[in-house]
C-alpha positions in Angstrom: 0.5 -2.9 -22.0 2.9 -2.6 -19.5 4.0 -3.8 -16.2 2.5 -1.0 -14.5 -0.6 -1.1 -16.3 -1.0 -5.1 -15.5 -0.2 -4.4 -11.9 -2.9 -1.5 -11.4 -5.0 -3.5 -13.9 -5.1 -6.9 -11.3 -6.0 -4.5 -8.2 -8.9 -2.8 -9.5 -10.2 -6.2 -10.9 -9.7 -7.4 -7.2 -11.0 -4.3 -5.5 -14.2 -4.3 -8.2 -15.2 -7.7 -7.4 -15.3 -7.0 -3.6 -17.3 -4.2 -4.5 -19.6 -5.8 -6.7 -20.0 -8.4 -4.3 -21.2 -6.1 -1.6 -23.5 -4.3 -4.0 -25.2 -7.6 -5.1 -25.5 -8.8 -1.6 -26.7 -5.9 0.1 -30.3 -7.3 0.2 -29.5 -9.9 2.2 -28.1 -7.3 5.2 -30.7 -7.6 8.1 -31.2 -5.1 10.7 -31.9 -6.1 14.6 -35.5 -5.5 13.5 -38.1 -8.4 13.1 -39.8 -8.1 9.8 -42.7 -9.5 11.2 -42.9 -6.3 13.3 -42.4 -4.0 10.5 -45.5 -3.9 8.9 -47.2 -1.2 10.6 -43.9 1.3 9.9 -44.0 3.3 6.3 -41.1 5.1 5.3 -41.2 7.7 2.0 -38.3 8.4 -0.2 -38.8 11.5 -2.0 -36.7 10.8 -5.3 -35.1 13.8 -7.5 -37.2 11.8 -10.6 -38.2 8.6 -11.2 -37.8 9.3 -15.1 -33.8 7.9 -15.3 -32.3 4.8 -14.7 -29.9 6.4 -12.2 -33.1 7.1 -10.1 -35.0 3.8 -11.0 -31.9 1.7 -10.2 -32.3 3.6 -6.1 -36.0 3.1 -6.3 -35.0 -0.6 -7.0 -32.7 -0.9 -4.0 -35.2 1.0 -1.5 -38.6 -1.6 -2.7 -36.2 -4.4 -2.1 -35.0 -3.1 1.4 -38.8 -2.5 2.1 -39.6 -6.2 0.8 -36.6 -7.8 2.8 -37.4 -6.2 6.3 -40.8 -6.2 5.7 -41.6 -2.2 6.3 -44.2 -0.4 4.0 -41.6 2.2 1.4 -43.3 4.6 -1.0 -41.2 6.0 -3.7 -42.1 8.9 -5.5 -40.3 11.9 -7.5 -40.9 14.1 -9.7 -41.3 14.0 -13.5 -37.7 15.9 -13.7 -34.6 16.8 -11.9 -35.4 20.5 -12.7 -38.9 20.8 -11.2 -37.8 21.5 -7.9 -41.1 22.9 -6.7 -42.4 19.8 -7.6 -40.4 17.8 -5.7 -41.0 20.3 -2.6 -45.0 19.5 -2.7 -44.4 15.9 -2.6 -42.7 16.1 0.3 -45.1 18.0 1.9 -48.0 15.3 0.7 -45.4 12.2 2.4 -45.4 14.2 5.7 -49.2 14.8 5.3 -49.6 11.2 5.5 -47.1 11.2 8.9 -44.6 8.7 7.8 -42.2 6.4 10.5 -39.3 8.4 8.5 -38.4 10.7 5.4 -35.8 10.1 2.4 -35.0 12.9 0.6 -32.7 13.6 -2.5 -33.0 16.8 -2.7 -32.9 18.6 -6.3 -32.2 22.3 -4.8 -31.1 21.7 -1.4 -31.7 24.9 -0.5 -35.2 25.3 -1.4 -35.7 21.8 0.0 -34.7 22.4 3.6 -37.5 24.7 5.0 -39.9 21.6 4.6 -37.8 19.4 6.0 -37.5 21.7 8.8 -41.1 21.2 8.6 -40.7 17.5 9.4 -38.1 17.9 12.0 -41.0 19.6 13.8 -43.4 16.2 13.4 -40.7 14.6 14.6 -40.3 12.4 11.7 -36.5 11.0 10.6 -35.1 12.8 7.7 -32.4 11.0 5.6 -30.8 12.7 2.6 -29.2 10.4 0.4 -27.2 11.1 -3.1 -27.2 14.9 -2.1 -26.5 16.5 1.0 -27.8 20.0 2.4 -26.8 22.3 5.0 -29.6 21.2 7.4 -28.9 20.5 10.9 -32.2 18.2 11.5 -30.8 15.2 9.0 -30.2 12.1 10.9 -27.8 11.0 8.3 -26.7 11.4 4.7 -26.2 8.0 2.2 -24.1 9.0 -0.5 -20.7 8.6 -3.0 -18.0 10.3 -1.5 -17.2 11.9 -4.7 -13.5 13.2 -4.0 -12.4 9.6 -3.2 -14.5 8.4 -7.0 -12.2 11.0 -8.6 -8.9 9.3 -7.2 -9.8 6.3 -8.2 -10.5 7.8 -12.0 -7.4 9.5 -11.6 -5.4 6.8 -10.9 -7.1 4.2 -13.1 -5.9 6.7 -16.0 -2.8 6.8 -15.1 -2.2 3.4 -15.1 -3.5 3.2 -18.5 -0.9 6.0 -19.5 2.4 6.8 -19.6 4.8 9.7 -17.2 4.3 12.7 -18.8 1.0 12.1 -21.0 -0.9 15.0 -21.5 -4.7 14.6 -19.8 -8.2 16.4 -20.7 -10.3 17.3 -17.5 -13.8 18.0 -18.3 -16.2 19.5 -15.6 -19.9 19.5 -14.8 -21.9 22.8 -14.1 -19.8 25.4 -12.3 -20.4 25.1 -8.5 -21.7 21.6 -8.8 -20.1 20.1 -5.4 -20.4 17.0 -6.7 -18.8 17.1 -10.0 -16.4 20.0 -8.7 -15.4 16.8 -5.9 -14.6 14.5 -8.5 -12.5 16.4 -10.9 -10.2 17.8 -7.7 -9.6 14.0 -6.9 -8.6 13.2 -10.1 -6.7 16.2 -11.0 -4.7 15.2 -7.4 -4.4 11.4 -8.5 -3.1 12.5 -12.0 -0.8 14.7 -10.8 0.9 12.7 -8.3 1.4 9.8 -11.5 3.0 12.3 -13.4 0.7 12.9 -16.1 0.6 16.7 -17.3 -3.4 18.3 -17.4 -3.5 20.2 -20.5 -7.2 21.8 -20.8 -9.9 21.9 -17.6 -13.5 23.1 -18.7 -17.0 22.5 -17.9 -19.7 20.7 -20.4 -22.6 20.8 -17.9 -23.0 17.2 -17.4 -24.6 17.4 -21.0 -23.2 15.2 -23.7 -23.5 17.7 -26.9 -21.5 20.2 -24.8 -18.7 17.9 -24.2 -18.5 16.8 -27.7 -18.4 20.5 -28.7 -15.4 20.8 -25.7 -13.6 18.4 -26.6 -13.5 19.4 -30.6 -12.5 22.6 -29.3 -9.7 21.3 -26.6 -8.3 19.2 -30.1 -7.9 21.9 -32.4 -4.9 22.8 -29.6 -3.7 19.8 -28.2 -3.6 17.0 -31.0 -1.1 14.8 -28.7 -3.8 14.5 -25.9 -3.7 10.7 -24.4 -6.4 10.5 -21.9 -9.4 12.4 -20.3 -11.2 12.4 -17.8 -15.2 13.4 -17.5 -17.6 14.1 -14.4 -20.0 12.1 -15.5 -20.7 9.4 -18.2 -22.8 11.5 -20.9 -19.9 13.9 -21.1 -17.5 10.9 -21.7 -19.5 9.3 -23.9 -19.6 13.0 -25.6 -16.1 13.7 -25.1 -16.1 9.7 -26.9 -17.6 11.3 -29.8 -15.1 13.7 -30.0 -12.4 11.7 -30.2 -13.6 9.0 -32.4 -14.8 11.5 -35.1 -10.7 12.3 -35.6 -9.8 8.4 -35.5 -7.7 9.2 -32.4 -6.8 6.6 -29.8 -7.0 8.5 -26.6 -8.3 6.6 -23.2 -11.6 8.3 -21.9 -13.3 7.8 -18.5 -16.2 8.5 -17.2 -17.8 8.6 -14.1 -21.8 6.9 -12.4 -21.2 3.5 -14.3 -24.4 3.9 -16.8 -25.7 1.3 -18.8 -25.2 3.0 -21.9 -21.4 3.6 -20.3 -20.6 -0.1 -19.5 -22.4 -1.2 -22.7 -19.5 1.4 -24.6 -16.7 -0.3 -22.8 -17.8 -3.6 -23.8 -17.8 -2.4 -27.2 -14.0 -1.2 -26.4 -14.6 2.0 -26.9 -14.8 3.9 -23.5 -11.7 3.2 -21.0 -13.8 2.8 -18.5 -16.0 4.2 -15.6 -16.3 4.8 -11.9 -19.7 3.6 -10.8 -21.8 4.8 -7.9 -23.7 2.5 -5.8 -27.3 4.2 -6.6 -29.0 0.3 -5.9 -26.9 0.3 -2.9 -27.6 4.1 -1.9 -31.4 3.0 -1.9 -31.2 -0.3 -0.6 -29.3 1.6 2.7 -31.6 4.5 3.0 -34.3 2.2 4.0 -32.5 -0.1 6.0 -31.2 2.7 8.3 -34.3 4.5 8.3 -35.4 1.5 10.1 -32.8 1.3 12.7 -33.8 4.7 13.4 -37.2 4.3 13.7 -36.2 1.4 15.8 -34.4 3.6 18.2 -31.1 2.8 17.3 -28.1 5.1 16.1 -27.1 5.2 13.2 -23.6 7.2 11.4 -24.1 10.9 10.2 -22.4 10.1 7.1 -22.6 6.8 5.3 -20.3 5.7 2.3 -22.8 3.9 -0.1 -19.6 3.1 -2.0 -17.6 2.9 -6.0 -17.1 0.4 -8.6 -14.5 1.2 -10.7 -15.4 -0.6 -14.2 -13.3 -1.8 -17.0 -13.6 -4.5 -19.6 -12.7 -7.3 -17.2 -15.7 -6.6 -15.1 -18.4 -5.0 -17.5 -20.2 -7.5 -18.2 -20.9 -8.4 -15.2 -21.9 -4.8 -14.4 -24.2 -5.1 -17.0 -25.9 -7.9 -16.1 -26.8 -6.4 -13.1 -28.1 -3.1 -13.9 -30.4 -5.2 -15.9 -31.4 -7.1 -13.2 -32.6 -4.4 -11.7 -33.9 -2.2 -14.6 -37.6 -1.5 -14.8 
Protein backbone atom coordinates (compact mmCIF):
# COMPACT_ATOMS: atom_id res chain seq x y z
CA UNK A 1 0.00 0.00 0.00
CA UNK A 2 1.22 3.20 -0.51
CA UNK A 3 1.66 6.57 1.06
CA UNK A 4 -1.39 7.79 -0.54
CA UNK A 5 -3.44 4.97 0.17
CA UNK A 6 -2.31 5.14 4.15
CA UNK A 7 -3.02 8.82 4.13
CA UNK A 8 -6.74 8.58 2.59
CA UNK A 9 -6.91 5.22 4.49
CA UNK A 10 -6.32 7.21 8.29
CA UNK A 11 -9.15 10.00 7.21
CA UNK A 12 -11.90 7.85 6.35
CA UNK A 13 -11.18 5.73 9.55
CA UNK A 14 -11.34 9.16 11.31
CA UNK A 15 -14.28 10.57 9.43
CA UNK A 16 -16.24 6.89 9.91
CA UNK A 17 -15.91 6.84 13.51
CA UNK A 18 -17.40 10.34 13.85
CA UNK A 19 -20.01 9.07 11.74
CA UNK A 20 -20.63 6.06 13.45
CA UNK A 21 -20.60 7.77 16.60
CA UNK A 22 -23.45 10.04 15.60
CA UNK A 23 -25.42 7.16 14.18
CA UNK A 24 -25.17 5.18 17.50
CA UNK A 25 -25.99 8.14 19.55
CA UNK A 26 -28.74 9.53 17.70
CA UNK A 27 -31.28 8.11 20.25
CA UNK A 28 -30.18 9.98 22.86
CA UNK A 29 -30.93 13.50 20.84
CA UNK A 30 -33.90 15.22 22.75
CA UNK A 31 -36.16 17.61 21.30
CA UNK A 32 -37.55 20.82 23.45
CA UNK A 33 -40.57 18.53 23.89
CA UNK A 34 -41.41 16.85 27.26
CA UNK A 35 -42.00 13.20 26.78
CA UNK A 36 -44.37 13.20 29.37
CA UNK A 37 -46.53 15.45 27.12
CA UNK A 38 -46.13 13.30 24.15
CA UNK A 39 -48.34 10.65 24.74
CA UNK A 40 -51.48 11.95 23.31
CA UNK A 41 -49.48 12.87 19.70
CA UNK A 42 -49.28 9.69 17.09
CA UNK A 43 -47.29 10.09 14.20
CA UNK A 44 -47.46 7.33 11.00
CA UNK A 45 -44.58 6.51 8.82
CA UNK A 46 -45.68 5.00 5.76
CA UNK A 47 -42.64 2.73 4.75
CA UNK A 48 -41.81 1.61 0.93
CA UNK A 49 -41.92 -2.22 2.68
CA UNK A 50 -41.21 -3.55 5.83
CA UNK A 51 -39.99 -6.88 3.97
CA UNK A 52 -35.96 -5.69 3.81
CA UNK A 53 -33.59 -4.93 6.25
CA UNK A 54 -32.90 -1.54 4.60
CA UNK A 55 -36.55 -0.81 5.69
CA UNK A 56 -36.57 -2.71 9.04
CA UNK A 57 -33.24 -0.99 10.08
CA UNK A 58 -35.60 2.80 9.55
CA UNK A 59 -38.56 1.14 11.28
CA UNK A 60 -35.94 0.42 14.10
CA UNK A 61 -34.75 4.06 14.34
CA UNK A 62 -38.40 5.59 14.09
CA UNK A 63 -39.93 2.94 17.28
CA UNK A 64 -36.82 4.06 19.10
CA UNK A 65 -37.40 7.89 18.41
CA UNK A 66 -41.17 7.17 19.39
CA UNK A 67 -39.96 5.24 22.69
CA UNK A 68 -37.26 8.01 23.55
CA UNK A 69 -39.66 11.10 23.31
CA UNK A 70 -42.40 9.25 24.37
CA UNK A 71 -44.91 9.96 21.20
CA UNK A 72 -47.23 7.07 19.84
CA UNK A 73 -45.26 5.94 15.99
CA UNK A 74 -47.00 3.43 13.80
CA UNK A 75 -44.99 1.93 11.14
CA UNK A 76 -46.44 0.25 8.33
CA UNK A 77 -45.53 -0.54 4.45
CA UNK A 78 -46.25 -2.56 2.08
CA UNK A 79 -45.40 -6.22 1.36
CA UNK A 80 -43.09 -4.81 -1.57
CA UNK A 81 -41.32 -1.84 -3.07
CA UNK A 82 -43.34 -2.48 -6.32
CA UNK A 83 -46.90 -2.39 -4.98
CA UNK A 84 -47.20 1.12 -5.13
CA UNK A 85 -51.08 1.14 -4.96
CA UNK A 86 -50.54 -0.53 -1.92
CA UNK A 87 -48.61 1.71 -0.38
CA UNK A 88 -51.10 4.58 -1.57
CA UNK A 89 -54.16 2.88 0.53
CA UNK A 90 -52.13 2.79 3.53
CA UNK A 91 -51.68 6.14 3.49
CA UNK A 92 -55.01 6.97 3.03
CA UNK A 93 -56.00 4.36 6.21
CA UNK A 94 -53.04 6.55 8.56
CA UNK A 95 -54.87 9.84 7.58
CA UNK A 96 -58.27 8.08 8.27
CA UNK A 97 -57.11 7.73 11.68
CA UNK A 98 -56.09 11.83 11.71
CA UNK A 99 -52.49 11.45 12.72
CA UNK A 100 -50.38 14.58 14.69
CA UNK A 101 -48.03 14.08 11.42
CA UNK A 102 -47.32 11.87 8.22
CA UNK A 103 -43.92 10.04 7.05
CA UNK A 104 -43.82 8.95 3.83
CA UNK A 105 -41.26 7.13 1.61
CA UNK A 106 -42.77 7.15 -1.23
CA UNK A 107 -42.36 4.13 -3.80
CA UNK A 108 -43.72 6.13 -7.00
CA UNK A 109 -43.58 9.68 -6.03
CA UNK A 110 -45.70 10.56 -8.46
CA UNK A 111 -48.59 8.48 -7.85
CA UNK A 112 -48.00 9.18 -4.11
CA UNK A 113 -48.42 12.91 -4.12
CA UNK A 114 -52.23 13.38 -4.80
CA UNK A 115 -52.89 11.75 -1.31
CA UNK A 116 -50.60 13.58 0.26
CA UNK A 117 -52.16 16.56 -1.13
CA UNK A 118 -54.95 14.99 0.47
CA UNK A 119 -53.28 15.41 3.87
CA UNK A 120 -52.05 18.85 3.33
CA UNK A 121 -55.82 19.52 3.22
CA UNK A 122 -56.29 17.90 6.97
CA UNK A 123 -53.70 19.88 7.88
CA UNK A 124 -51.56 17.13 8.89
CA UNK A 125 -47.38 17.41 8.61
CA UNK A 126 -46.04 15.49 5.76
CA UNK A 127 -42.36 14.38 5.91
CA UNK A 128 -40.77 12.45 3.04
CA UNK A 129 -37.78 10.74 3.97
CA UNK A 130 -35.24 8.35 1.81
CA UNK A 131 -37.21 9.67 -1.38
CA UNK A 132 -38.18 13.00 -2.27
CA UNK A 133 -41.13 14.19 -4.60
CA UNK A 134 -42.07 17.26 -6.44
CA UNK A 135 -44.73 18.24 -3.84
CA UNK A 136 -44.88 21.59 -2.53
CA UNK A 137 -47.00 20.68 0.85
CA UNK A 138 -43.74 18.58 2.45
CA UNK A 139 -42.57 20.18 5.50
CA UNK A 140 -39.22 18.54 5.02
CA UNK A 141 -37.30 15.73 3.35
CA UNK A 142 -34.78 13.25 5.57
CA UNK A 143 -32.50 11.69 3.28
CA UNK A 144 -28.74 10.66 1.80
CA UNK A 145 -27.60 13.28 -0.29
CA UNK A 146 -26.58 10.81 -2.85
CA UNK A 147 -24.14 13.00 -5.04
CA UNK A 148 -21.96 13.69 -1.98
CA UNK A 149 -22.08 9.32 -1.21
CA UNK A 150 -20.70 8.99 -4.79
CA UNK A 151 -17.61 11.40 -3.99
CA UNK A 152 -16.82 9.76 -1.25
CA UNK A 153 -16.92 6.21 -3.31
CA UNK A 154 -15.05 7.93 -5.87
CA UNK A 155 -12.51 9.03 -3.91
CA UNK A 156 -12.14 6.04 -1.57
CA UNK A 157 -11.22 4.09 -4.94
CA UNK A 158 -8.95 6.15 -5.90
CA UNK A 159 -7.03 5.98 -3.00
CA UNK A 160 -6.97 2.34 -3.26
CA UNK A 161 -5.62 2.78 -6.93
CA UNK A 162 -3.10 3.97 -8.88
CA UNK A 163 -2.97 7.44 -11.63
CA UNK A 164 -4.20 6.12 -14.58
CA UNK A 165 -6.06 2.81 -13.47
CA UNK A 166 -8.77 1.92 -15.56
CA UNK A 167 -12.43 1.96 -13.46
CA UNK A 168 -15.87 0.04 -14.13
CA UNK A 169 -19.03 2.23 -13.38
CA UNK A 170 -22.02 0.34 -12.97
CA UNK A 171 -25.58 1.98 -12.80
CA UNK A 172 -28.97 1.34 -11.30
CA UNK A 173 -32.29 1.59 -13.47
CA UNK A 174 -32.10 4.37 -16.04
CA UNK A 175 -33.64 7.61 -14.63
CA UNK A 176 -33.23 6.37 -11.02
CA UNK A 177 -32.29 9.98 -9.33
CA UNK A 178 -30.79 8.35 -6.82
CA UNK A 179 -28.44 5.89 -8.31
CA UNK A 180 -28.04 8.38 -11.43
CA UNK A 181 -26.65 10.91 -8.22
CA UNK A 182 -24.30 8.54 -7.04
CA UNK A 183 -22.50 7.40 -10.10
CA UNK A 184 -22.07 11.34 -11.31
CA UNK A 185 -20.28 11.87 -7.96
CA UNK A 186 -18.15 9.27 -8.34
CA UNK A 187 -17.42 9.54 -11.96
CA UNK A 188 -16.36 13.42 -10.82
CA UNK A 189 -14.20 12.11 -7.83
CA UNK A 190 -12.55 9.53 -10.10
CA UNK A 191 -11.84 11.73 -12.63
CA UNK A 192 -10.33 14.46 -10.70
CA UNK A 193 -7.69 11.38 -9.07
CA UNK A 194 -6.82 10.50 -12.44
CA UNK A 195 -8.15 7.25 -12.91
CA UNK A 196 -9.45 6.54 -16.51
CA UNK A 197 -13.52 5.11 -16.63
CA UNK A 198 -13.47 2.47 -19.13
CA UNK A 199 -17.26 0.90 -19.35
CA UNK A 200 -20.57 2.81 -17.69
CA UNK A 201 -23.76 0.68 -17.75
CA UNK A 202 -26.78 -0.06 -15.81
CA UNK A 203 -27.58 -3.53 -13.94
CA UNK A 204 -30.91 -2.35 -12.39
CA UNK A 205 -29.85 -2.43 -8.84
CA UNK A 206 -30.21 -6.37 -9.42
CA UNK A 207 -27.30 -8.53 -8.59
CA UNK A 208 -27.63 -11.27 -11.58
CA UNK A 209 -27.63 -8.32 -13.99
CA UNK A 210 -24.38 -6.96 -12.66
CA UNK A 211 -22.73 -10.20 -12.71
CA UNK A 212 -23.84 -10.71 -16.33
CA UNK A 213 -22.34 -6.79 -16.80
CA UNK A 214 -19.49 -7.16 -15.51
CA UNK A 215 -18.61 -10.69 -17.48
CA UNK A 216 -19.50 -8.81 -20.36
CA UNK A 217 -17.36 -5.42 -19.50
CA UNK A 218 -14.21 -8.27 -18.96
CA UNK A 219 -14.36 -9.93 -22.14
CA UNK A 220 -12.98 -6.12 -23.34
CA UNK A 221 -11.15 -4.79 -20.65
CA UNK A 222 -9.05 -7.62 -18.87
CA UNK A 223 -6.63 -4.77 -17.14
CA UNK A 224 -9.75 -3.22 -15.27
CA UNK A 225 -8.52 -2.27 -11.43
CA UNK A 226 -11.46 -1.05 -9.67
CA UNK A 227 -15.38 -0.48 -9.96
CA UNK A 228 -17.72 1.13 -8.72
CA UNK A 229 -21.57 -0.04 -8.20
CA UNK A 230 -24.88 1.93 -7.16
CA UNK A 231 -25.70 -0.19 -4.78
CA UNK A 232 -24.46 -3.28 -2.82
CA UNK A 233 -26.32 -6.24 -4.69
CA UNK A 234 -24.71 -5.06 -7.89
CA UNK A 235 -21.22 -5.04 -6.18
CA UNK A 236 -21.66 -8.01 -4.62
CA UNK A 237 -22.75 -9.16 -8.33
CA UNK A 238 -20.22 -7.36 -10.07
CA UNK A 239 -17.92 -9.44 -6.94
CA UNK A 240 -19.01 -12.52 -8.54
CA UNK A 241 -17.83 -11.38 -11.61
CA UNK A 242 -14.60 -10.78 -10.85
CA UNK A 243 -13.84 -13.56 -8.49
CA UNK A 244 -15.10 -16.29 -11.02
CA UNK A 245 -11.82 -15.07 -13.35
CA UNK A 246 -9.44 -15.03 -10.08
CA UNK A 247 -8.86 -11.33 -10.75
CA UNK A 248 -7.81 -8.91 -8.09
CA UNK A 249 -9.76 -5.81 -8.91
CA UNK A 250 -11.10 -3.41 -5.90
CA UNK A 251 -15.08 -3.27 -5.86
CA UNK A 252 -17.28 -0.84 -3.99
CA UNK A 253 -20.47 -0.70 -3.35
CA UNK A 254 -22.87 1.59 -2.00
CA UNK A 255 -26.09 1.44 1.29
CA UNK A 256 -23.62 -0.51 3.71
CA UNK A 257 -25.73 -3.95 3.76
CA UNK A 258 -25.13 -6.55 6.09
CA UNK A 259 -24.47 -9.04 3.53
CA UNK A 260 -21.93 -6.06 2.13
CA UNK A 261 -20.00 -5.51 5.45
CA UNK A 262 -20.10 -9.27 6.24
CA UNK A 263 -18.16 -9.52 2.35
CA UNK A 264 -15.56 -6.98 3.34
CA UNK A 265 -14.79 -8.76 6.47
CA UNK A 266 -14.25 -11.72 4.55
CA UNK A 267 -11.78 -9.45 2.34
CA UNK A 268 -13.50 -9.70 -0.41
CA UNK A 269 -15.41 -6.49 -1.22
CA UNK A 270 -13.25 -3.06 -1.04
CA UNK A 271 -15.68 -1.60 0.64
CA UNK A 272 -19.02 0.36 0.94
CA UNK A 273 -20.68 3.69 1.43
CA UNK A 274 -23.39 3.24 4.02
CA UNK A 275 -26.64 5.32 4.36
CA UNK A 276 -27.87 6.18 7.66
CA UNK A 277 -31.44 4.28 7.18
CA UNK A 278 -31.50 3.84 11.41
CA UNK A 279 -30.61 7.43 11.46
CA UNK A 280 -33.04 8.53 8.56
CA UNK A 281 -35.89 6.91 10.86
CA UNK A 282 -34.73 7.81 14.07
CA UNK A 283 -34.85 11.80 12.60
CA UNK A 284 -38.16 11.55 10.84
CA UNK A 285 -39.83 11.12 14.05
CA UNK A 286 -37.95 13.44 16.09
CA UNK A 287 -38.69 16.33 13.62
CA UNK A 288 -42.15 15.36 13.10
CA UNK A 289 -42.39 16.29 16.67
CA UNK A 290 -40.79 19.59 16.61
CA UNK A 291 -43.32 20.24 14.10
CA UNK A 292 -46.16 19.21 15.68
CA UNK A 293 -44.71 21.21 18.49
CA UNK A 294 -44.77 24.30 16.51
CA UNK A 295 -41.41 24.67 15.83
CA UNK A 296 -39.38 24.93 12.36
CA UNK A 297 -37.68 22.66 11.20
CA UNK A 298 -34.96 22.58 7.77
CA UNK A 299 -36.64 21.75 4.29
CA UNK A 300 -33.90 19.38 3.60
CA UNK A 301 -32.14 17.32 6.19
CA UNK A 302 -28.77 15.38 5.63
CA UNK A 303 -29.44 12.01 7.51
CA UNK A 304 -25.76 11.35 6.61
CA UNK A 305 -22.81 8.38 5.08
CA UNK A 306 -20.48 5.92 6.51
CA UNK A 307 -18.01 5.13 4.34
CA UNK A 308 -16.94 1.30 5.36
CA UNK A 309 -13.79 -0.56 5.07
CA UNK A 310 -12.10 -3.41 6.87
CA UNK A 311 -11.00 -1.13 9.74
CA UNK A 312 -14.46 -0.30 10.71
CA UNK A 313 -16.71 -3.36 9.63
CA UNK A 314 -16.99 -4.92 12.29
CA UNK A 315 -18.11 -2.55 14.06
CA UNK A 316 -20.73 -1.78 11.39
CA UNK A 317 -21.71 -5.13 11.77
CA UNK A 318 -22.34 -5.26 15.10
CA UNK A 319 -24.65 -2.70 14.88
CA UNK A 320 -26.87 -3.54 12.19
CA UNK A 321 -27.34 -6.51 14.35
CA UNK A 322 -28.26 -4.64 17.11
CA UNK A 323 -30.90 -3.37 15.42
CA UNK A 324 -31.98 -6.21 13.19
CA UNK A 325 -35.40 -7.76 13.80
Amino acid sequence: MNKKVKLVGAAVVLSVMTLIAGCGTAANKSTSSNPSNNGNKNISVVLKTLSSPYWQYVQAGAEAAGKKLGVNVKVVGPSSESQVMEQVNMIQDQLSQSPSALVVSPSQPDTVVPVLNTAVKQKVPVLLIDTDAKFDGKTTFIGTDNATAGKAAGKLLGSMLHKGDKVVLIAGALGNPATDERIKGAKKELIKEGMQIVAEQPADSDKSKAMSVMENILEKNKDVKGVFAANDDMALGALRAVQAKHLGIKVIGTDGTEEAVQSILNGDLAGTIAQSPYNMGYQSVENALKVIDGNKISSRIDSGIDVITKNNAQKQLDFLKSISK
